[in-house]
N, C-alpha and C positions, 0 to 999 in steps of 0.2 A: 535805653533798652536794647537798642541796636549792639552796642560793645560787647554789652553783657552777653546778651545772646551768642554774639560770636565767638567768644572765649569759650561760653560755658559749654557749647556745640561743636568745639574743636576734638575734645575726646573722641565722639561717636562719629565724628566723621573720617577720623585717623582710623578707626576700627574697619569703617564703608572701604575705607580707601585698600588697607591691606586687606581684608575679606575678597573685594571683589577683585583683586591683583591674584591672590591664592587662588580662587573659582577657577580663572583662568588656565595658573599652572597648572592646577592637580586638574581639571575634569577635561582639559585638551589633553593630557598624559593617561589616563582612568579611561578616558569614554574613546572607539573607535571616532573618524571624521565624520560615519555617518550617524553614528547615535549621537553625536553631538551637534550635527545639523539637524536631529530628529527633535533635540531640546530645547534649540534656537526657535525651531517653527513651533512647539508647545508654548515654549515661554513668551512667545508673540500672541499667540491665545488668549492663556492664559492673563494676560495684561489686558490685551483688548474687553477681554469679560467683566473682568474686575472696573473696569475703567465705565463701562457701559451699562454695568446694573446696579453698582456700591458707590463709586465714588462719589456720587453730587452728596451724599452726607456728610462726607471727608469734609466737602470743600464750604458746605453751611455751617459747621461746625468751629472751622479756621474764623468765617468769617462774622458770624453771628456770635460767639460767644462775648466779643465787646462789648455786645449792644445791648446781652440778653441778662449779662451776668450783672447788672447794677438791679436787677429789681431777681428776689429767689421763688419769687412765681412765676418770671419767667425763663427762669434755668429750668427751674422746672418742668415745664410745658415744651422747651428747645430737646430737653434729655428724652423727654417721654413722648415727643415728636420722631425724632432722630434712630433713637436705638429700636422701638416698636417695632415702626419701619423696617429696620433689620433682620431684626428677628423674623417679620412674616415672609420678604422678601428670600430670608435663606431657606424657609422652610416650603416656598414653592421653588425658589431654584435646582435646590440639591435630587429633586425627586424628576424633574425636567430635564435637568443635565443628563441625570445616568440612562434617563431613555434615550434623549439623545447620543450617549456613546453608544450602549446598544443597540442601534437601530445603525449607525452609521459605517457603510461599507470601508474598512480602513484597516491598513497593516495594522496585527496584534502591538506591535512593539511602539509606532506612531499613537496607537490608542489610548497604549500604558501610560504615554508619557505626557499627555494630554488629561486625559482623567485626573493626573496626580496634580496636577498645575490647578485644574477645576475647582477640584473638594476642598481646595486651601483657601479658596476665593474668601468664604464669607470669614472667616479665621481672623485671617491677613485687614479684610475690613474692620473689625471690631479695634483690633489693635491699631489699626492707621487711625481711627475715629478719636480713643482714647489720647495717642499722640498728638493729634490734632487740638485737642482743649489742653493737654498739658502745653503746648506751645503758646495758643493762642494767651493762656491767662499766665503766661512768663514764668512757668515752674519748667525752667529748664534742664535741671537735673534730673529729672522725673524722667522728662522726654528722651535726654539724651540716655539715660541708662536701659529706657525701652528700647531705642533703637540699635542700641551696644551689643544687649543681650539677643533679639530677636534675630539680628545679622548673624553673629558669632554662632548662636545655635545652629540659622540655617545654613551654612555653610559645613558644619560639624554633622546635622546630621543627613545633606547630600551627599559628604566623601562617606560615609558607614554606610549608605545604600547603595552608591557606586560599586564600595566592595563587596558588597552583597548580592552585585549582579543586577540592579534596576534598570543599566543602562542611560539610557535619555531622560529616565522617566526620575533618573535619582536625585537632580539638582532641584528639582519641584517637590520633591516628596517633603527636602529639609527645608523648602520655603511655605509648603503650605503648614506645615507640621508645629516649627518653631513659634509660630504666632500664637497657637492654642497650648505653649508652655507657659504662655507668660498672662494669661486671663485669669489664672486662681490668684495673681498677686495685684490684677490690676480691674478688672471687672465689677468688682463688688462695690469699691469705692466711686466708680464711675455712675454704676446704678446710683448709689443713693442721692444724688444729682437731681432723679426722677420723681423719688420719694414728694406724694402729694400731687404730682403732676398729671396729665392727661395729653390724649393727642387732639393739637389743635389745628384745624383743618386751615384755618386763616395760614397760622406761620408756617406748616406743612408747606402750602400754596408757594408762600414768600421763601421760603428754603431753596424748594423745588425750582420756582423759577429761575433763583440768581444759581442754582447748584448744577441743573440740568444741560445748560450752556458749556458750564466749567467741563464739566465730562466728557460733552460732545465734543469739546474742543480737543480735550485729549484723547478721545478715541482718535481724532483726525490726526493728531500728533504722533500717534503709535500705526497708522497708517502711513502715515509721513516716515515712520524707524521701520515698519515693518513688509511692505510693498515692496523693498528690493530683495529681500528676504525671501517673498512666495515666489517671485519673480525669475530670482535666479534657480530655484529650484525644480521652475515651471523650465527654462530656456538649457540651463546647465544642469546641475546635479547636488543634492546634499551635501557631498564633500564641499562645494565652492559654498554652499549656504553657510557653514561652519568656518569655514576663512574667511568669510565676511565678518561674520559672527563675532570671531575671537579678536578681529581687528576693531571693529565697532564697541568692544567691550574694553578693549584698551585704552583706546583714546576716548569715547566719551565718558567711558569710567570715571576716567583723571578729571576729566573739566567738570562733568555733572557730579560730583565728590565735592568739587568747589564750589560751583554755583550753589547745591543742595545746603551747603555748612553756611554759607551768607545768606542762604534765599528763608534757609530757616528760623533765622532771625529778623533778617529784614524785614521779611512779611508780617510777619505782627508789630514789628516796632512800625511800619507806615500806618497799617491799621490804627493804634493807639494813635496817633501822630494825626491822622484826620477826624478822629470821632474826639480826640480831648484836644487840642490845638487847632484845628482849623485847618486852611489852604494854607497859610504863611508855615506853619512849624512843619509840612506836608512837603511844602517844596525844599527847606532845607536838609529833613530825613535823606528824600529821596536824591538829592543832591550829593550827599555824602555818601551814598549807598551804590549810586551810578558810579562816580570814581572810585570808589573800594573795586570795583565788578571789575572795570576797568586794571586796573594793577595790577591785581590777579590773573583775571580771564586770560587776558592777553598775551603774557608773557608765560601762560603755563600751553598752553594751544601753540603759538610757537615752539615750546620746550619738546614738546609731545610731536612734533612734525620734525623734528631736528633730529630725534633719537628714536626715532621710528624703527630702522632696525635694529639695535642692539638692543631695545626694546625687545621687539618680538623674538630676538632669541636665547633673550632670559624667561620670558613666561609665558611663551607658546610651542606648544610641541611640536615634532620635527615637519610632519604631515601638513601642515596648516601657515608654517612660518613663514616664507617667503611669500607667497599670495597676503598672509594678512599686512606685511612690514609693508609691502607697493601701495598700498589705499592708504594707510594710517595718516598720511599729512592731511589726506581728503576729509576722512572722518573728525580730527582738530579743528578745521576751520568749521566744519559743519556745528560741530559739538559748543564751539563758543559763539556763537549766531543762535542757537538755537537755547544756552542759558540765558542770554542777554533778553534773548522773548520771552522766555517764564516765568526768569525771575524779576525781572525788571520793567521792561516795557508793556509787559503785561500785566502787572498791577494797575495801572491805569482803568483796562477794563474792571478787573476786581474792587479798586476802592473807589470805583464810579456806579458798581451795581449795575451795568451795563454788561453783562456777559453775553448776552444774545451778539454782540458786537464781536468777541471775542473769538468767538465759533466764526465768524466771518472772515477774520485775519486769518486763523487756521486753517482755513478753506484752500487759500490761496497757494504756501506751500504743499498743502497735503494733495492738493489735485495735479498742482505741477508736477509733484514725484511721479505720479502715478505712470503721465507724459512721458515724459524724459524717461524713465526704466524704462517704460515700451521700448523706446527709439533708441536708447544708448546698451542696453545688455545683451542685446543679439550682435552689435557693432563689435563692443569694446570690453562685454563679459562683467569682471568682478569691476576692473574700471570705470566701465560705465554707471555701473549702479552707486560706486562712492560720488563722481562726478555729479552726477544726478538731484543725489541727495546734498552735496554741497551746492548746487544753483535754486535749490527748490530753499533751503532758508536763508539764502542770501533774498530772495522774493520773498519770502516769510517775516523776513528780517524790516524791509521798507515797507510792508504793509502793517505790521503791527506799530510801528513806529507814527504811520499819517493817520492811521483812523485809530490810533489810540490816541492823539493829542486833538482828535472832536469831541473825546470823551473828560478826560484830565490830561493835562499836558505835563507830562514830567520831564527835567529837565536833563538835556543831552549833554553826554559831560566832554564837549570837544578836544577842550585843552587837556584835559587826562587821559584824552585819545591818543592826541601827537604824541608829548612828551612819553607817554607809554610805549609808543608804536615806534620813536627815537628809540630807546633804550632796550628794546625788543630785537631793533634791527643790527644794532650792535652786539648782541650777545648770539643771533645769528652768525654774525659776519666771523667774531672769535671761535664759535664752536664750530663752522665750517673748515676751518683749517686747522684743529685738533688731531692728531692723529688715528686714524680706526684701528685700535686695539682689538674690538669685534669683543660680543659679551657683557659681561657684568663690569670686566673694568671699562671698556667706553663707557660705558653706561652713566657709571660713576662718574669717572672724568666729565663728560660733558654736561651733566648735571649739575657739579658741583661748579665747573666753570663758568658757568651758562647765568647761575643763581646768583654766583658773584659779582659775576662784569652786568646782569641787569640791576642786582642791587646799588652797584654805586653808581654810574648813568643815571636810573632814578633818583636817586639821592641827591648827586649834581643837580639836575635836571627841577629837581622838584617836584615829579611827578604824583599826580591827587595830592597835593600837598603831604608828601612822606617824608620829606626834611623836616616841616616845619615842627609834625608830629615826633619824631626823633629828638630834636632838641626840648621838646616841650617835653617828655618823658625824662630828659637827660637833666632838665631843670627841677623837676619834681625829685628827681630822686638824691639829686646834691641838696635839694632841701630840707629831705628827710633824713638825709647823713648829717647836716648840721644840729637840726634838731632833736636827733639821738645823741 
C-alpha cells in the first residue's frame, strides 16, 4: 500500500510543489513587501483557526475510517458523527467570526485580508475531510486529483484577485474559494456514507478524544511556524515579516512537498499495517518508511541550503531576496526535523491512540520558540528568528523521538542516516566548488550536479537499501523482456 500510495501521490504533489514555487514568484512580484507581510500574518491566522475548531474531524476521519469501515453501520454513525458536527460548528462559527472582525480595531487592509482566510475555513474543512477517507480507504486517485485541482484553482484564483487589486487579502480569497469549487463533484457521494446513520455521542466522545490532541498539537505546531512571524513584526517591521515569509515558503515548501507525498501514503499504509498485521508487519512498514524519509529528506534539505541563493533569485522579488536567501539554510534544517516529527515519529502517538502524549512533545518546541525569538530577534533580527526556529525542532525533534518510543517505539533507521549523510556530504563538498553563475543557470547546474554525485555515493554506498532496489527492478524488467 505504501508504494502504491507513493507513486499514485507523485502527481499531486509535483502540482504542490510548482503551485507553491509560482505563489512565490508571482505574489512577492503582485503584492507590495507590506501587503505581502500583511498575508503572511492572515495566513498564520487563518491556519491557526482552521487547526483549532476543524481539524480534530480531519484527523478521526484519517484515523477511524479502518476501524469503522468493516461493519456500514458503523460508517454510518462515523459520517453522520463527523460531518453534523460540521455543519453546526460552521454555522456558529461564520456568524461569530464576522462579529469578531467587526468589532475589532484593525487597519482596513489587515482586516480584508484576515476575513478572506476566515470564511474559507469551514470550505477548505469539508474538502480536507473528504481527502481524508479517500486516503485513508486507498482510492488514491480520488485524493490525489482533489488535491491537483483545489491547489491549481487556489493558486489561479489568488493571482485574478491580486490583479484585481485584493492585495494581501488575494492569496486567501483563492484558497478559501477553490475548496467550495470542488464540493458539487465530491460532497454528495461523501454524504451518502451517512445515509441511515445518526450521531453517536459514544464515538463523538472517542473521535474527539483521540482528534482534539491531534489539533492542539498542531495549533502548538503553527505557533511553533508562526511566533517569529508576530514577533518580527512586533520588534521590526512587515517588510522583514514577508522576508521571513518568502524564505520559509521556500525551503519548507520543498521538504514539506516531500514529506507530505510520503507522509500521504505512509500514513494509512502503518494504519492498515497495525489494525490488519499486528506489531511485527508494523515494524517492518515503518521500517521501510523511516529509510525512504531518510533518502529523500536529507539530501533534499541539503540541496535547498546549498542553493539558497540562486534560489531566491529566481523566485523572489528584488525587495525581499537577499534577507530571504541569508536564513534559507536555517529554515532546511528546520523543515526536515520538523517532517521527520509529523510524519514519522509522530505516528507512534497516532497508532498508539495516545495523542494527549503527542500535544506534550509539541509543547516542548513550541514553547522554546517562543523563548528564543524573545531573546534572539531583538539581538540578531530575521537571524535570529530562523536560528531560533531551527534549535526549537532540533528539542522538538529528541522529544518526540523519547516519549514517542513509551508509546510504540518505531524504528530509527541509523544506518540510512550515515550512509545518506555520507553521500549528502559529498555532493555538498562537489556543489561548493561549482562555479556561481548567479540565477537560473547555477540553479540548474548545482542541482543537477548535486542529484547526480548524491545519486551514485548512494548507490555505491547502498544507502536505505537503493542498490539493492535498483537491481531488483533492473531484474524484473530483463525478465519481462525475455518473456515478451
Amino acid at each position: 500500500m505504501f508504494w502504491r500510495g507513493v507513486w499514485g501521490y507523485l502527481p499531486a504533489n509535483i502540482v504542490q510543489g510548482v503551485v507553491g514555487f509560482l505563489a512565490i514568484v508571482i505574489f512577492t512580484r503582485l503584492l507590495s513587501a507590506d501587503e505581502f507581510g500583511r498575508y503572511a500574518i492572515a495566513f498564520s491566522v487563518f491556519s491557526l483557526v482552521h487547526v483549532a475548531i476543524f481539524t480534530w474531524m480531519e484527523a478521526a476521519m484519517a484515523r477511524f475510517w479502518a476501524v469503522e469501515s468493516r461493519d456500514p453501520g458503523h460508517t454510518a454513525s462515523l459520517f453522520a458523527s463527523l460531518y453534523r458536527t460540521l455543519f453546526t460548528l460552521t454555522l456558529v462559527f461564520v456568524p461569530v467570526a464576522g462579529l469578531a472582525l467587526w468589532f475589532w480595531p484593525m487597519d482596513p487592509l489587515f482586516k480584508a485580508a484576515i476575513a478572506a482566510g476566515l470564511f474559507g475555513v469551514p470550505a477548505r474543512c469539508v474538502a480536507r475531510l473528504v481527502q481524508e477517507r479517500y486516503r485513508a480507504a486507498g482510492e488514491v486517485r480520488k485524493a490525489a486529483n482533489l488535491d491537483m485541482g483545489t491547489t491549481a484553482a487556489g493558486l489561479a484564483l489568488g493571482v485574478a484577485f491580486a490583479f484585481a487589486g485584493a492585495g494581501g487579502a488575494a492569496p486567501l480569497l483563492g484558497l478559501g474559494i477553490a475548496p467550495l469549487l470542488a464540493l458539487p463533484f465530491t460532497l454528495r457521494g461523501e454524504l451518502a456514507f451517512a445515509r441511515g446513520g445518526r450521531i453517536d455521542p459514544v464515538r463523538l466522545k472517542t473521535y474527539a478524544r483521540y482528534g482534539f490532541p491531534i489539533a492542539a498539537s498542531l495549533a502548538l505546531t503553527l505557533v511553533l511556524t508562526s511566533t517569529d512571524r508576530l514577533l518580527l513584526a512586533l520588534f521590526l517591521d512587515e517588510a522583514s515579516v514577508g522576508a521571513y515569509h518568502a524564505a520559509y515558503s521556500i525551503a519548507n515548501r520543498t521538504l514539506d512537498v516531500l514529506f507530505i507525498w510520503l507522509g500521504a501514503a505512509g500514513g494509512p499504509a502503518l494504519v492498515m499495517a497495525l489494525e490488519h498485521g499486528g506489531p511485527a508487519r508494523l515494524r517492518d512498514a515503518a521500517r521501510e518508511q523511516g529509510e525512504t524519509f531518510m533518502l529523500v529528506g536529507l539530501p533534499a534539505a541539503v540541496g535547498v541550503a546549498l542553493v539558497a541563493r540562486p534560489l531566491a533569485e529566481v523566485l523572489i522579488g528584488q525587495d525581499l531576496r537577499a534577507a530571504a536567501a541569508a536564513i534559507t539554510p536555517w529554515i532546511a534544517v528546520s523543515a526536515l526535523m520538523a517532517g521527520l516529527n509529523a510524519y514519522y515519529f509522530g505516528q507512534a502517538f497516532t497508532l498508539g491512540r495516545r495523542t494527549e502524549r503527542l500535544l506534550v512533545a509539541m509543547a516542548i518546541p513550541a514553547l522554546s520558540n517562543v523563548v528564543l525569538n524573545l531573546l534572539l530577534i531583538p539581538r540578531l533580527g530575521l537571524q535570529g528568528a530562523a536560528v531560533a526556529t531551527t534549535i526549537s525542532y532540533g528539542l522538538g525533534l529528541f522529544a518526540f523521538i523519547m516519549l514517542g518510543r513509551r508509546v510504540l517505539v518505531l524504528p530509527i533507521p541509523w544506518d540510512a542516516l550515515v550512509r545518506c549523510g555520507v553521500a549528502s556530504g559529498v555532493m555538498a563538498l562537489v556543489v561548493s566548488r561549482l562555479p556561481p553563475l548567479g540565477g537560473i543557470l547555477e540553479l540548474m547546474l548545482d542541482a543537477t550536479v548535486g542529484g547526480v554525485v548524491f545519486a551514485c555515493i548512494a548507490i555505491i554506498l547502498n544507502a536505505a537499501g537503493v542498490r539493492d532496489v535498483a537491481l531488483r527492478l533492473i531484474s524484473h524488467a530483463r525478465a519481462r523482456s525475455v518473456t515478451a
